[in-house]
C-alpha positions in Angstrom: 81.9 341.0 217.8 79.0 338.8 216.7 80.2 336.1 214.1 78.4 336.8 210.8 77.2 333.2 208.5 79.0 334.2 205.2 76.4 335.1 202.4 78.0 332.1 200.1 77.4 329.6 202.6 73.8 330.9 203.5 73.0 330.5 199.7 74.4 327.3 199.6 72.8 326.1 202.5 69.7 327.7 201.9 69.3 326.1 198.5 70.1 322.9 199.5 67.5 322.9 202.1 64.8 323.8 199.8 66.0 320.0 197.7 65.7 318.1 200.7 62.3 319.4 200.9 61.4 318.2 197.6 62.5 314.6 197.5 59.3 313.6 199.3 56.2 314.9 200.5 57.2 313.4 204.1 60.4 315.4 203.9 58.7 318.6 203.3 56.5 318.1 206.3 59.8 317.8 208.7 61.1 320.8 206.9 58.0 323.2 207.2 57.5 323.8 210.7 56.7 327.2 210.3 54.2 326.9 207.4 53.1 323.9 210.2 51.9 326.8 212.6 50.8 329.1 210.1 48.2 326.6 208.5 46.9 325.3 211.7 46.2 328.9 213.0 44.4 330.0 209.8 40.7 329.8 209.4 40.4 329.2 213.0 41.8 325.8 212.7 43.1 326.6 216.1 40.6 326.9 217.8 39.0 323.2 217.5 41.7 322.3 219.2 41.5 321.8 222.8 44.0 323.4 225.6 45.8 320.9 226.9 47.6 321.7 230.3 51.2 323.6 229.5 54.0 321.1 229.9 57.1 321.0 227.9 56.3 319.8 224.5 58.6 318.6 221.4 56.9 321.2 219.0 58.3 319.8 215.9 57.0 316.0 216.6 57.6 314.2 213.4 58.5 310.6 213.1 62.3 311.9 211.9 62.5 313.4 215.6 61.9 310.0 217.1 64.3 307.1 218.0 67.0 305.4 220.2 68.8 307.4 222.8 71.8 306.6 224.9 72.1 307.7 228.5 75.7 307.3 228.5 76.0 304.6 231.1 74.9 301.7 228.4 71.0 302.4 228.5 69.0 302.9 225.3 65.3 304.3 225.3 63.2 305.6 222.1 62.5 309.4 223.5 62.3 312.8 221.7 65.6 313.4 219.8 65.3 316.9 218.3 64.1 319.9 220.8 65.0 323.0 218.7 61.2 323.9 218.5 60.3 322.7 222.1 58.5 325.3 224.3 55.9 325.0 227.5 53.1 324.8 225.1 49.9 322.6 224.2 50.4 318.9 224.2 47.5 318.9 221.4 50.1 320.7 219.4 52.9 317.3 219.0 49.6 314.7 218.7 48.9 316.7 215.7 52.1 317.5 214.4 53.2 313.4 215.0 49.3 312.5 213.2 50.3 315.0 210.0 53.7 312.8 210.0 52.1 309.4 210.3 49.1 310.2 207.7 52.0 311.3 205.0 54.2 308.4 205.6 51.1 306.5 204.8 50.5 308.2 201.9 53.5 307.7 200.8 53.7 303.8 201.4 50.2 303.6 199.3 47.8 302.9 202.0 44.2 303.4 201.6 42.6 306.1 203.4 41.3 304.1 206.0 44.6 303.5 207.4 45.0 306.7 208.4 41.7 307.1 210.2 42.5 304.0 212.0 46.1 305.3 212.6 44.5 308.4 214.1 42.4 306.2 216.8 45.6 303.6 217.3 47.7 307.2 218.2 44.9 308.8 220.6 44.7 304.5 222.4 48.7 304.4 222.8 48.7 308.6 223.9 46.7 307.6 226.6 47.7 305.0 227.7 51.1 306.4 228.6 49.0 308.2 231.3 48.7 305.1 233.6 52.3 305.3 235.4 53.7 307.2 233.3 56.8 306.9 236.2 57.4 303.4 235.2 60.5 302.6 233.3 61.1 303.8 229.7 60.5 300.2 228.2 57.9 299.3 229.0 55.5 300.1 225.8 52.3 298.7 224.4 53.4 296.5 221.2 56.6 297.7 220.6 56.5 297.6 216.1 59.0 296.0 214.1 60.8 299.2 213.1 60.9 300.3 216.1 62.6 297.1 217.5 65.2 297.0 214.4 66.5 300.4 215.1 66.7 299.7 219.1 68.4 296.4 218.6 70.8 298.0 216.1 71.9 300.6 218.4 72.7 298.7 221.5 75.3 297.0 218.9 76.9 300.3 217.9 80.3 301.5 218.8 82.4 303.9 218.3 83.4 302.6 215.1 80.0 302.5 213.9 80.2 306.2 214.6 82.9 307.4 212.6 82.6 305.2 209.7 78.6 306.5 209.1 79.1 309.9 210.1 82.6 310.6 209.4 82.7 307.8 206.2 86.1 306.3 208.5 87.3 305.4 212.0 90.3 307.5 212.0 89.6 311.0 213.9 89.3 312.9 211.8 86.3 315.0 209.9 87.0 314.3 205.9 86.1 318.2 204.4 83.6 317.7 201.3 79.9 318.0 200.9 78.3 317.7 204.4 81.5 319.1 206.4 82.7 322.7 205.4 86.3 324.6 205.9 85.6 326.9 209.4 87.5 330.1 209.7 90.2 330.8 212.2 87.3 332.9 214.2 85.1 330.2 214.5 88.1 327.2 214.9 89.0 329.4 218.1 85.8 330.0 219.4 85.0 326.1 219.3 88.5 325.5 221.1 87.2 327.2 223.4 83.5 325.5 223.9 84.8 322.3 224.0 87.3 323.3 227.0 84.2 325.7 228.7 83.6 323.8 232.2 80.2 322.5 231.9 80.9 321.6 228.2 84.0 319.7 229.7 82.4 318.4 232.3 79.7 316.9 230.1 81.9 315.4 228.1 83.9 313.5 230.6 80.3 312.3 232.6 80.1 310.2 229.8 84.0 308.9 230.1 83.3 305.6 231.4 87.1 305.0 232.5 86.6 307.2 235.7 90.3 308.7 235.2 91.4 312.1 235.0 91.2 313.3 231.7 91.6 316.2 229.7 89.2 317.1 226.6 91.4 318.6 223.4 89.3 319.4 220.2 91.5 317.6 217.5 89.5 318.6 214.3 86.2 319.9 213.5 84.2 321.6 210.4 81.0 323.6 209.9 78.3 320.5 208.9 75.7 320.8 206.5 73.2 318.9 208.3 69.3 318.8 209.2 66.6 320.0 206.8 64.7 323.1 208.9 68.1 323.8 210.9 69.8 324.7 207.8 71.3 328.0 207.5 72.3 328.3 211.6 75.5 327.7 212.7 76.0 323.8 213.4 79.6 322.3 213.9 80.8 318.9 214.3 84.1 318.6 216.6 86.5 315.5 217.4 87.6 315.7 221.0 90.1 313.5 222.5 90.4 312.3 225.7 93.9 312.1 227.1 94.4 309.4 230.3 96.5 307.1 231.6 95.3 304.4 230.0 95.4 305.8 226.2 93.4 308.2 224.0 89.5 308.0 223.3 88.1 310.0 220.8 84.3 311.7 221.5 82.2 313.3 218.3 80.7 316.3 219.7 77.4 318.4 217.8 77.7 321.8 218.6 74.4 323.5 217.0 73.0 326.5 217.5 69.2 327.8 218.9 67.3 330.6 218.1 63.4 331.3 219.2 60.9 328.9 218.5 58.7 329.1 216.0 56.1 326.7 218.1 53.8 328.5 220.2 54.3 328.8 223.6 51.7 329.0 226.6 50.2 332.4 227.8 52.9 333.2 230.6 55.1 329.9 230.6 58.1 330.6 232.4 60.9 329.7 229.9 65.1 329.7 230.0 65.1 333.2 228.1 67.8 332.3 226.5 67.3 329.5 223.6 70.0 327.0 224.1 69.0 327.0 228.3 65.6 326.8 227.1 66.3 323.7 224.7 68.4 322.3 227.3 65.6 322.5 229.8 63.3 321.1 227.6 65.5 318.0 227.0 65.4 317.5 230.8 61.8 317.7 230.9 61.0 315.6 227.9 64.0 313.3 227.0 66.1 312.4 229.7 68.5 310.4 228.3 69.6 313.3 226.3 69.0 316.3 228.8 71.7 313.8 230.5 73.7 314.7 227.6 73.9 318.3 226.8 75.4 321.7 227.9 75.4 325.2 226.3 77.5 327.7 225.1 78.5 330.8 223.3 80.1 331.3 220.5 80.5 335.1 218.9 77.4 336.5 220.6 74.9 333.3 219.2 73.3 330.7 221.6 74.4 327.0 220.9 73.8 323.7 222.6 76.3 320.9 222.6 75.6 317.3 223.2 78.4 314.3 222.8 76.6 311.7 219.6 76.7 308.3 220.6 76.9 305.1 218.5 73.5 304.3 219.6 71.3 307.5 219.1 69.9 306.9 215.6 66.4 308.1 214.0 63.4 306.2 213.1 63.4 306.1 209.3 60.3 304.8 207.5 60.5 304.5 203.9 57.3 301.8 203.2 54.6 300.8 205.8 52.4 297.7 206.0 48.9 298.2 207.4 49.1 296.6 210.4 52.9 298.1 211.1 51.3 301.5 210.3 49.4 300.7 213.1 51.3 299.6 215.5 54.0 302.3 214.8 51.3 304.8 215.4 50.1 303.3 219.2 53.6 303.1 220.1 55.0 306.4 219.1 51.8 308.5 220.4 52.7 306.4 223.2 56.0 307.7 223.6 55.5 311.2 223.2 52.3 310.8 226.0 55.1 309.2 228.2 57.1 313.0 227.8 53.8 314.9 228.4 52.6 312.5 231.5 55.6 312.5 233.4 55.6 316.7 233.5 51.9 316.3 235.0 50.4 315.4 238.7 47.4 312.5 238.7 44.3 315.4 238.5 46.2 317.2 235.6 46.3 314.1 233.7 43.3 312.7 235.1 41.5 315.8 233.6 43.9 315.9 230.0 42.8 312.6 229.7 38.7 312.9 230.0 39.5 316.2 227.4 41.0 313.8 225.1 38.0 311.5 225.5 35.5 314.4 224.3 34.3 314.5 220.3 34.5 310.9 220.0 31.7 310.6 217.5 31.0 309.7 213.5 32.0 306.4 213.3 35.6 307.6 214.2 37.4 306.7 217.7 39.1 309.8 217.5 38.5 313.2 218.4 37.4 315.2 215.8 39.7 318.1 216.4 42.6 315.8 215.6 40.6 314.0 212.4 40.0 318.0 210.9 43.0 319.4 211.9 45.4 316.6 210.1 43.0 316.3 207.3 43.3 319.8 206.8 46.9 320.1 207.3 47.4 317.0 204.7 45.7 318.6 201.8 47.3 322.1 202.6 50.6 320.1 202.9 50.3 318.3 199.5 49.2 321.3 197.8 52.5 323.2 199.2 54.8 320.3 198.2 53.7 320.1 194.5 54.5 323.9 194.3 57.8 323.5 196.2 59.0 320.9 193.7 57.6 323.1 191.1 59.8 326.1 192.2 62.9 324.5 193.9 63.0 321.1 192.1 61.9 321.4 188.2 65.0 323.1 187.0 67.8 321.1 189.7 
């Protein structure tokens, strides 16, 4: 039987999506994905934009979707983190989505139009440039910014205990019930026993063991979590698993979230995992290792879910204020990051030949192509206008 989301909680969650999305006008660009798609594809806004070869892209490239990532074996890399939208698609398609994000957050840190043009031009410089080995390591960036290094520099510090204490507000395993983790039914408290004991699940888990004993995963608590912004309203779970050995118990927090079809477009006949959690799971592979290292699916009561272990050191990029020249440099090294995901999908001609597209419409006064200058520009003031009416609807009476 196929596990119905009870009504109250959909309202709930539904409602409290729609505030997130009104704090900020940055927040309402992570949490419109779908308006994202609709807005670029209207007027022929589309069509400017060039066809990049189909690879594996992020679909939902925002700077929230950004960040540190473990490998499990005491490696840290900034990749992709989030890969619920990700399809074999057009590359153009995340450069735009990552400029939208970039020229709000600008916006938002009071930065003169300008900025964002030159922002554009820094992205398309650092994009490229991930095209010249793009089989090197993961570190190896062009002017890594200071956000960027305070976040990675954090996260190789984290432990467990970092863990727990942010997530779970204490180090004791256990998931404290309130307002981001939610009583689960006995269907659903079954069904995750069952995912977290489900072979490659298991096996995923214990990969990451560093103790090399033979252990035994048993989920210990877990709760329905009210978490994300454009994810609300799907099933997502957090579980505690323990890990019984020889030499003690260690304790793994586990995500368990589920996938549905993309709302990014995908390539005329890509040949995609048909079902979504194999398809997001394939994508991480392509486009973030680290955490393609990580993950596994599952079933729960008919729906599609993917489960990756969190680690201490997997944390987001968070901007709340740019400078000008950090705007900058954030927006070469992020483009640069995301072109490292897109490169390494692609043999020397294909990137060879994305690259010289990329180079085209260069003209104006503006080292950018034009299809990305229009296309954000566009999206910006279509963005802005939707925000002020969101707030107006969903905000004004909260």
């Amino acid at each position: 039987m196929k596990f119905i989301v009870p009504s109250d909680r959909l309202a709930t969650l539904h409602a409290r999506r729609d505030l997130k999305m009104a704090r900020s006008a940055h927040a309402y660009v992570r949490g419109n994905t779908l308006l994202f798609y609709r807005w670029l594809t209207e007027e022929g806004g589309d069509r400017i934009v060039p066809e990049g070869p189909a690879v594996w892209i992020c679909g939902d490239c925002h700077l929230g979707n950004l960040g540190p990532i473990s490998n499990g074996g005491g490696k840290v890399a900034i990749q992709i983190r989030d890969l619920d939208q990700a399809v074999i698609g057009n590359p153009a398609h995340d450069l735009i989505r990552l400029g939208l994000s970039l020229a709000t957050a600008a916006r938002g840190s009071d930065l003169p139009g300008v900025v964002t043009a030159r922002m554009m031009e820094e992205m398309v410089d650092g994009y490229e440039q991930a095209f010249v080995g793009p089989e090197n390591g993961e570190e190896d960036g062009d002017g890594e910014p200071d956000i960027v290094r305070v976040v990675r520099r954090r996260a190789v510090g984290r432990k467990w205990r970092h863990l727990a204490k942010e997530r779970l507000d204490d180090v004791e395993p256990r998931i404290p019930l309130g307002r981001r983790f939610w009583p689960l039914s006995e269907e659903e408290a079954t069904g995750l026993r069952e995912i977290v004991t489900h072979r490659p699940v298991s096996r995923m888990i214990l990969s990451l063991d560093s103790k090399g004993e033979e252990r035994r995963p048993v989920m210990v608590d877990a709760a329905y979590w009210m978490k994300g912004c454009s994810s609300l309203g799907l099933m997502r779970y957090a579980a505690i698993v323990a890990l019984d050995g020889e030499r003690g118990t260690d304790h793994a927090l586990v995500d368990i979230k589920e996938a549905i079809e993309p709302i990014a477009p995908a390539a005329e006949d890509a040949q995609m995992p048909q079902d979504p959690a194999e398809r997001v799971l394939a994508a991480a592979r392509a486009l973030s290792p680290y955490l393609g290292g990580r993950m596994a699916t599952a079933r729960l009561h008919g729906h599609s879910l993917f489960v990756r272990e969190l680690m201490p050191q997997d944390l987001k990029i968070e901007v709340e204020q740019f400078s000008r020249a950090e705007a900058l440099k954030s927006a070469r090294y992020l483009a640069w990051v995301v072109g490292k995901a897109h490169a390494r999908q692609m043999d020397p001609a294909t990137r060879r030949s994305w690259a010289r597209t990329l180079q085209r419409g260069r003209s104006g006064g503006l080292d950018a192509p034009s299809w990305l200058w229009r296309t954000v520009v566009d999206l910006a003031g279509r963005h802005e206008r939707g925000y002020l009416e969101h707030c107006r609807v969903h905000a004004l009476g909260a």
